[in-house]
Each structure stands twice: as C-alpha cells, then as structure tokens.
C-alpha positions in Angstrom: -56.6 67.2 27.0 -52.5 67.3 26.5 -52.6 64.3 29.4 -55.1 62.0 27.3 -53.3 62.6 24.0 -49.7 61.8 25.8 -51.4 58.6 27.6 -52.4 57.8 23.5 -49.2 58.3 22.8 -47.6 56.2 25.3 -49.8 53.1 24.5 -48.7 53.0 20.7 -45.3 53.3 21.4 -45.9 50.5 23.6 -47.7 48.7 21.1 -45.3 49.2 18.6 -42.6 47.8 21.0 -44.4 44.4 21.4 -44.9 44.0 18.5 -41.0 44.6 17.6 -40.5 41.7 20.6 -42.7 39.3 19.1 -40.9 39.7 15.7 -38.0 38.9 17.5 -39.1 36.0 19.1 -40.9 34.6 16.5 -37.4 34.6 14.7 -36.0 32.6 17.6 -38.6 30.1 17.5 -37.9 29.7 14.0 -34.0 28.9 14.2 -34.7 26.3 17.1 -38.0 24.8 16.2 -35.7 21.7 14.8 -33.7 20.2 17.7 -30.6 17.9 16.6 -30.5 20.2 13.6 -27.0 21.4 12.8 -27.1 25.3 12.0 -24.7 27.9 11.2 -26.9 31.2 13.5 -25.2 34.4 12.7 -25.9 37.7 14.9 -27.8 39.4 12.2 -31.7 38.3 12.5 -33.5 38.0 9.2 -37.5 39.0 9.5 -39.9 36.4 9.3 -40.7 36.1 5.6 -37.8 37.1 4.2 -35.7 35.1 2.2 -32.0 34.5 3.9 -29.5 34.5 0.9 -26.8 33.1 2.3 -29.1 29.7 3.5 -29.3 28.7 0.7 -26.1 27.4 -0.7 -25.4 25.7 2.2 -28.8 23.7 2.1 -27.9 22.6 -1.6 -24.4 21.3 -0.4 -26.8 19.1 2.5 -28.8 17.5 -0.7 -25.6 17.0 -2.8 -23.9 15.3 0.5 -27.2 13.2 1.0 -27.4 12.1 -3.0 -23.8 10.9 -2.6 -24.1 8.6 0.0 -27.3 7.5 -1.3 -25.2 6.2 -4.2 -22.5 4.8 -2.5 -22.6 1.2 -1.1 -23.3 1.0 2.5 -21.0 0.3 5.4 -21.5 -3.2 6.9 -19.6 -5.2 9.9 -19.5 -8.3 8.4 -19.1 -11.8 10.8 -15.6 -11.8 9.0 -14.6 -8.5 10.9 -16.2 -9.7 14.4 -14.0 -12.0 16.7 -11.1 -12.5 15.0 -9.0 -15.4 16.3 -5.7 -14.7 18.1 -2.4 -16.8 18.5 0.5 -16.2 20.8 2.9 -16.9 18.2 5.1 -14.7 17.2 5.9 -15.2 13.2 8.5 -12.6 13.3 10.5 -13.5 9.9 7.2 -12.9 8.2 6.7 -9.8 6.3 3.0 -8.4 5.0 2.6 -6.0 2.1 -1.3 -4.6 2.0 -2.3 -2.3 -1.0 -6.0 -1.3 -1.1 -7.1 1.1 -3.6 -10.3 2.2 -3.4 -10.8 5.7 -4.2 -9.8 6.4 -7.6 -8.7 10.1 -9.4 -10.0 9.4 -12.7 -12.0 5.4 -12.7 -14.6 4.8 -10.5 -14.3 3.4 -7.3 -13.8 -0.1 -5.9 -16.2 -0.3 -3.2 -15.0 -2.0 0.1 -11.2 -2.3 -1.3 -10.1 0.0 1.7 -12.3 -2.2 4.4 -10.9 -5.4 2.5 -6.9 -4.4 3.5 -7.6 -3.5 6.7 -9.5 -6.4 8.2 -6.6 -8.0 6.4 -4.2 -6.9 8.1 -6.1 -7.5 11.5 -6.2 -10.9 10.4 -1.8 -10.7 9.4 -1.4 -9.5 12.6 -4.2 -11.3 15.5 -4.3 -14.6 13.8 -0.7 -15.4 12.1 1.3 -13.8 14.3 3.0 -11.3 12.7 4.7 -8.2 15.0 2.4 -4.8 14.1 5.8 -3.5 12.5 5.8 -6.4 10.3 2.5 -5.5 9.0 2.5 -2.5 6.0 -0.5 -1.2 4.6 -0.9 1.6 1.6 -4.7 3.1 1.2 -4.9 4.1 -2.0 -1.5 3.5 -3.2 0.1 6.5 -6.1 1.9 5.3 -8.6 5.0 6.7 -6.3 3.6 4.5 -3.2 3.4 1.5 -5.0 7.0 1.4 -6.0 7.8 2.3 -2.5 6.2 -0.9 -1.2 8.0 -2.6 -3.7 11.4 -1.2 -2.8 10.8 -1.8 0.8 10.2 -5.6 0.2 13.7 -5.6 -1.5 15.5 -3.4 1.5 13.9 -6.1 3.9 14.9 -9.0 1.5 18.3 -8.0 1.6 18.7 -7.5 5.2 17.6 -10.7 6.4 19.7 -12.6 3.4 16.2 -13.9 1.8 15.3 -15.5 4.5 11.7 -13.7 5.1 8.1 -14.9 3.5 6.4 -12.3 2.0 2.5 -12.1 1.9 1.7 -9.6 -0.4 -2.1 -8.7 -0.7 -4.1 -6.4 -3.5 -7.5 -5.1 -3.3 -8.0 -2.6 -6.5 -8.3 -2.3 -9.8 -6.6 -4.2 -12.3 -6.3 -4.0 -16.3 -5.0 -5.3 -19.2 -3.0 -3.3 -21.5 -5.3 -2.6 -25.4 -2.0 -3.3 -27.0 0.0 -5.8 -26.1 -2.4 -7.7 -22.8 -0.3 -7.4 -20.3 -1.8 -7.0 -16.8 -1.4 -4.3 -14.4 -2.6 -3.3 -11.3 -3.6 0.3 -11.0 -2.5 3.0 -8.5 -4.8 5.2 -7.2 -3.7 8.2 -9.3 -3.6 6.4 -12.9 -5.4 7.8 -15.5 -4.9 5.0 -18.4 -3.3 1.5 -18.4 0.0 3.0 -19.3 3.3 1.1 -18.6 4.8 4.2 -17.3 1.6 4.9 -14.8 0.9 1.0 -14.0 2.4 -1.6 -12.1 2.9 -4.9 -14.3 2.3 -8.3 -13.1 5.0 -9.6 -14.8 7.6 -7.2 -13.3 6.2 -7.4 -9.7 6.5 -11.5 -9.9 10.0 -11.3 -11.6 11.1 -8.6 -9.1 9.9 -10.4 -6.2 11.5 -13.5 -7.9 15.1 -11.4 -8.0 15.0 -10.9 -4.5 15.5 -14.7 -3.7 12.5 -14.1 -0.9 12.0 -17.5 0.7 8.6 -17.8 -0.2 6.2 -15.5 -1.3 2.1 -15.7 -1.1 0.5 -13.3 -3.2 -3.8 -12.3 -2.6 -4.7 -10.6 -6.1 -8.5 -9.3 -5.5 -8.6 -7.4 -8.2 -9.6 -8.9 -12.3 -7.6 -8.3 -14.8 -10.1 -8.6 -18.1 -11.4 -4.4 -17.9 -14.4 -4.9 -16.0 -14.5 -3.3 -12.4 -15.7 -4.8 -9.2 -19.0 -3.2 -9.4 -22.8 -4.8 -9.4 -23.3 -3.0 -13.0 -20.6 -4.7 -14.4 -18.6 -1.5 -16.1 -16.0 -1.6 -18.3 -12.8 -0.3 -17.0 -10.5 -0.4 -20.4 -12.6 -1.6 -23.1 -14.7 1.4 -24.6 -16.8 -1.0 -26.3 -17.8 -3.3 -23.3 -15.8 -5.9 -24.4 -13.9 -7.8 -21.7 -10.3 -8.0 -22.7 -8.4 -11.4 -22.6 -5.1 -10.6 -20.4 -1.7 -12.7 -21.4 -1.1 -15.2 -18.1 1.2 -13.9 -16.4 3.4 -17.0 -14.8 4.7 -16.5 -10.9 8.6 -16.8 -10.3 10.8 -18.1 -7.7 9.1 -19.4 -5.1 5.5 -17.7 -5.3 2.4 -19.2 -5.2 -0.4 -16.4 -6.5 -3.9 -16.6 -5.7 -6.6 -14.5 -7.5 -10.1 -13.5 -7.5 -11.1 -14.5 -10.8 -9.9 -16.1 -14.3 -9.0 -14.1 -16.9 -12.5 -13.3 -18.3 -14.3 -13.1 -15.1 -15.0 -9.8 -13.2 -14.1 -9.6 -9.1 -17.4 -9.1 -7.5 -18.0 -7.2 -4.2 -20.3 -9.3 -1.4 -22.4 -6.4 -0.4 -24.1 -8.0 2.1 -20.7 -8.9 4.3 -19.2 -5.2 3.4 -16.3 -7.2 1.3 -15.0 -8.0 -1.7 -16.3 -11.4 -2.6 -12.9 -12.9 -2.8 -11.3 -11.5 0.3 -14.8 -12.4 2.5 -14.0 -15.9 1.8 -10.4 -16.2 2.5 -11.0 -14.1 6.0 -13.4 -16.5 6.4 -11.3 -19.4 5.8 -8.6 -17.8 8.4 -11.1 -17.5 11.0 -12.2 -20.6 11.2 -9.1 -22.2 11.1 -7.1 -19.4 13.3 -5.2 -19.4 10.4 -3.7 -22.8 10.6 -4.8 -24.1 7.0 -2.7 -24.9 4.1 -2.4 -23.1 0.9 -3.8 -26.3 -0.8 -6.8 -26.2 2.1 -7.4 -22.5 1.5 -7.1 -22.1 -2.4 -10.3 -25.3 -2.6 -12.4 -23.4 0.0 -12.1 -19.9 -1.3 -12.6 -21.3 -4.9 -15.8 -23.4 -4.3 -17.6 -21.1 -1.8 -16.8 -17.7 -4.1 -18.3 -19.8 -7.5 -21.2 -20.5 -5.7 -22.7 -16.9 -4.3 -21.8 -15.5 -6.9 -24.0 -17.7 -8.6 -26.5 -16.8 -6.1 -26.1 -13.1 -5.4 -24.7 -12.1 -9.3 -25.6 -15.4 -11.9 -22.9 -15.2 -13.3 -19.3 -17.4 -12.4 -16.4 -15.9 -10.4 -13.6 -18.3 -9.7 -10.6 -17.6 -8.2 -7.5 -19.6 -9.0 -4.6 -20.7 -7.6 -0.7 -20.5 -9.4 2.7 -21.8 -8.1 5.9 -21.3 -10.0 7.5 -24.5 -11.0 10.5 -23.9 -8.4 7.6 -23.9 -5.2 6.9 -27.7 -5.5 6.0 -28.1 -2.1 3.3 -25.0 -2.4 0.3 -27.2 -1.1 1.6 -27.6 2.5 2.8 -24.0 2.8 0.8 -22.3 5.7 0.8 -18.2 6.2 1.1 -18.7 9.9 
C-alpha cells in the first residue's frame, strides 16, 4: 500500500514538473515567434499572461519613432546625385563655401537642405575641379559657425592677395526682418529674425565686397519673403500669413548672386528628385554640361526649367533670379570651372 501511494506520489511530482517545462517553453516560443524582430530579452522570464511592465515604454517609443518618419519627407537618389561628371582639372585658386541648414532648434525644418550641400559639393569638387581641401561645408550652421565661414573666406582672401573666386552656396531658411525688411539668412540655432542672431545679406555682400575677392558666385536657395520651403506653404516670420516684402539687397564688388525666388515667392522643395527645387536644376545644369556653362547659360536654364514644375508640381510661380553688381560687367561669360 505505502509503494502504490509513493508511485502516486512520484507521478504528480512529475506532472507538476512538465508542466513547469512547458511554461517555460511556451515563454520561449513567445520571445522568438517574430524573426528579424529587434528585442531587448532580459534573464528574468515573465509567465504567459502576464503583463511585462517594462515592455511597454519601449513599444510606445517604436510608434513615436514610426509616426516621425511617417511625417518626414522621404529620402530619394535623385538622377542629379547619380554619375556625376568628372574633369582632370585642377581649379586650385578656387575656394567653395557650403552652408546647409536643415534641422532647425526653434522653426521647422527645411527638408532636403542637408542633401542639397552635399551633392553640391560633390559637384565643387568631381566636376569643377576644385582640391577636396578647397571644398568647406557647414550642416546646420550656429550662429557662431556661420561667422566662422565668413572669417575663413577673409583669412583665405588675404593670403592669396584677392586673387581667389569664391562660390559661396546656401540652402536654409531665410527671412526678412518685421521692422525694418532687411533679409537674413538664418543659422540653425536662431530663434527670431534678430540682427544680433541673423546673418544679413547686406553685410555678407559688403563683407565679401571688402575683401577685394576676385570674383565671387553666390547660390541663395533659400526665400527671403517668411514663407518656408515646405509643400504647406508656412509662414516663417509673419504671424498673420502674410508674406513679407524684403528691401533688395544689391551685390558688391565683383559678385554675381543667384537666388531661388523673387522677393514674394516661396523656395519650393522637388520631392520627387530629393532636392530643393532650385538646387535640382542647377546640379542638373552642371551635369550636363560637366560644368563648362556660363553664368549667363546657367542663370536662363535654372530660371525657365524651376518656373515651369513648379507650375506643374505646386501652381503656383517660383523664379529664380540672377544679380551682378555694377563693377562685374563681364558677369555673363564667368564660368565656376
């Protein structure tokens, strides 16, 4: 009688132990069941049923993540940034100058802005010539980083006597002032069009100017009138949604200045090329021609091709323009390369 009541014991205790495994396993199954699934398995087993706390948060930062790039505009290689053309010349006593601020502390962003200076520079340095340590590029550009740039085109300008050319290049937010409509171009870390935060048009053209630079070829895509480079058309300055006219600011010395759009018009982004709508045209431009085109050549393409889609994609008018300072009158038959 003891032995059949120990053999009764022995077989629950060795039911009891199954059935502990197959808890076990079942938990397992249940942390694997999703291959490719990225997840963070500590030692201590949670029950099947019961809730796992510390999950949780985690999962809700995965959604948050997810919403944000839903939002965002999406990342495209664009024909611009495929086969770029190459040279063997060397254009060593030319100097590039990128800025491209995209990612903004207190404005939204400008999408592609960071993309747009970097295939930029690709283009200063495959297809015109220029020595990689020729070519300087700021991703979203402080206040502090901006002034830098500036101060290293002047350290460069007065090493080589003047005798440089000087592309500088923009892709970011720009402003005009409530008060007095003055243009600026915003640093990454600006919080208001403030002269004190801000870097203005008119004393980045008449510094440039001071520094008797031989010639000077300046790629503004940014707009000037408050409204951002966005599909939605915000308003960056105005509260009201009314797009501010900026004063004109005239180039100095021997500049020529091209921008994205007049005064009143808002610098689109080309979503389906991953660009700025302005810079996708002038990389265009260069690549076709392997950069041997003349300011006059480039300023009509870039003009009548970004007019028209954004007609197309946006129906409304973007035109870029084209300035030279009355001391460049030879500007038409400069060439960056």
């Amino acid at each position: 009688m003891k032995q059949a009541y120990l053999i009764i014991a022995l077989l629950a205790v060795a039911i009891a132990l199954q059935a502990q495994s197959e808890a076990v396993s079942n938990s397992v199954k249940a942390v694997i069941r999703r291959p490719g699934t990225a997840v963070n398995v500590e030692k201590k087993d949670y029950p099947i049923g019961q809730k796992n706390e510390k999950a949780e948060p985690q999962q809700k930062v995965v959604e948050k993540q997810e919403q944000v790039k839903e939002d965002e505009f999406p990342a495209v290689v664009s024909r611009v940034d495929q086969n770029i053309p190459t040279t063997d010349i060397v254009n060593d006593s030319t100097f590039a100058f990128i800025i491209c601020n995209e990612k903004y502390e207190a404005h939204i962003d400008v999408p592609y802005a960071i993309h747009d200076g970097e295939v930029f520079a690709e283009y200063c340095e495959k297809t015109l010539g220029l020595p990689r340590n020729h070519v300087n590029i700021w991703r979203n550009a402080t206040y502090g980083n901006m002034k830098k740039a500036i101060k290293r085109i002047q350290n460069l300008a007065s090493a080589f006597g003047g005798e440089i050319y000087v592309i500088f290049y923009y892709a970011g937010h720009g402003a005009p002032d409530d008060a007095t409509k003055q243009a600026y171009l915003m640093p990454s870390d600006a919080y208001a069009v403030d002269p004190e935060l801000c870097i203005s048009l008119s004393d980045l053209y008449n510094s440039l100017a001071e520094m008797n630079i031989r010639k000077t070829t300046i790629f503004l895509d940014a707009c000037f009138s408050g409204a951002t480079r966005s599909n939605d058309g915000r308003m960056l300055a105005s509260a009201r949604g009314v797009a501010l006219r900026p004063k004109k600011e005239a180039p100095q010395g021997q500049m020529v200045v091209f921008s994205a759009a007049t005064d009143e018009q808002t610098a689109m982004p080309y979503v389906a090329e991953g660009h700025g709508l302005f810079t996708y045209y002038l990389l265009d431009k260069l690549q076709s021609t392997a950069g041997d085109v003349t300011l006059e050549e480039l300023g009509e393409y870039v003009s009548g091709k970004v007019l028209q889609q954004s007609i197309i994609d946006n129906d409304k008018p973007q035109q870029p323009t084209v300035s030279a300072s009355d001391e460049a009158i030879d500007w038409q038959s400069w060439k960056l390369k």
